[in-house]
C-alpha positions as CSV (number, residue, x, y, z in Angstrom):
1,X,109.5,87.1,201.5
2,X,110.1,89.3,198.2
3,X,113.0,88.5,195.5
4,X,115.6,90.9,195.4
5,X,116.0,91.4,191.4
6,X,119.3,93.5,190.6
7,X,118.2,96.2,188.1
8,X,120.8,96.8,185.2
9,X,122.7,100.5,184.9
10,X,122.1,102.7,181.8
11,X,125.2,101.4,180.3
12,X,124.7,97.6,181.0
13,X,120.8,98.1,179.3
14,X,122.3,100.0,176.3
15,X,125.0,97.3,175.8
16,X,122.3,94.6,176.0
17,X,120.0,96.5,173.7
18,X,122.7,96.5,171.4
19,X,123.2,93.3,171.1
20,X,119.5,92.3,170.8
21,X,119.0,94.9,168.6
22,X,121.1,93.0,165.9
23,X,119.1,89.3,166.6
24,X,115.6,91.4,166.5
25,X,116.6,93.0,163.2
26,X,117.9,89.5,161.7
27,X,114.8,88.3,162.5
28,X,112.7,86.4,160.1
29,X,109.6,86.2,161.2
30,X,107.4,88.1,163.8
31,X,107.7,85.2,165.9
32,X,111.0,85.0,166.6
33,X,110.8,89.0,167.1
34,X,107.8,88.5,169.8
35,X,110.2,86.1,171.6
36,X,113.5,88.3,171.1
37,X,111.1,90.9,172.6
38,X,109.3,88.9,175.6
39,X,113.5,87.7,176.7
40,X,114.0,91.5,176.7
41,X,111.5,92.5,178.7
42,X,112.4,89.5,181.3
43,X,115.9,91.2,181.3
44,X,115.6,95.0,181.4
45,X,112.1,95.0,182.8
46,X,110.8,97.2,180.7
47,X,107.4,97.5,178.4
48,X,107.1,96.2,174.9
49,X,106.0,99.5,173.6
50,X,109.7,100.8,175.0
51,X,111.6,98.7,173.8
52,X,110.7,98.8,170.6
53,X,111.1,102.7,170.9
54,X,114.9,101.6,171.8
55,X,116.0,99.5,169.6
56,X,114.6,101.7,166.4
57,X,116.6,105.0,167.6
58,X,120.1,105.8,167.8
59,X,121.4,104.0,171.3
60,X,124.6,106.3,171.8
61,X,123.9,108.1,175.8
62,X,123.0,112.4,174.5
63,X,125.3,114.7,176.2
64,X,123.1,117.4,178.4
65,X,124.1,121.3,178.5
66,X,127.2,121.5,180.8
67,X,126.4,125.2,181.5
68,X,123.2,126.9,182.9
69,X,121.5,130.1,181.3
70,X,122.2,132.8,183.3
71,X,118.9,134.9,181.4
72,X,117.6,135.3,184.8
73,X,120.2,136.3,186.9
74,X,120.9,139.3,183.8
75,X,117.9,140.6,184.2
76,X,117.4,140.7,187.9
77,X,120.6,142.9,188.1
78,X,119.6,145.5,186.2
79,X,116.4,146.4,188.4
């Protein structure tokens, strides 16, 4: 029988990362920032090396292009 394990959304990872991000930066030692970082990967499920990406860059969610290029479409009505 497998465990059902309810994944977190975006937003609910980003708010946790948040949070952690502040303990893991308060840190004092690299101990206490292996364990801040073995509970996070328990949580969120993701690997070390990610996480660490994460929590060093900005965590506000980019904004994508609203609007597709239409280059394309130009070109192929003028043949």
């Amino acid at each position: 029988m497998e465990k059902y394990e309810e994944r977190m959304t975006i937003d609910e990872e980003r708010k946790y990362l948040h949070k952690m991000r502040i303990h893991y930066w308060g840190a004092k030692s690299r101990k206490q920032r292996s364990e801040l970082l073995d509970e996070m990967e328990q949580v969120t499920g993701k690997h070390r090396k990610s996480l660490i990406r994460l929590i060093n860059e900005e965590l506000a969610r980019k904004l994508g292009s609203k609007t597709r290029s239409s280059g394309y479409f130009r070109l192929s009505k003028r043949t």
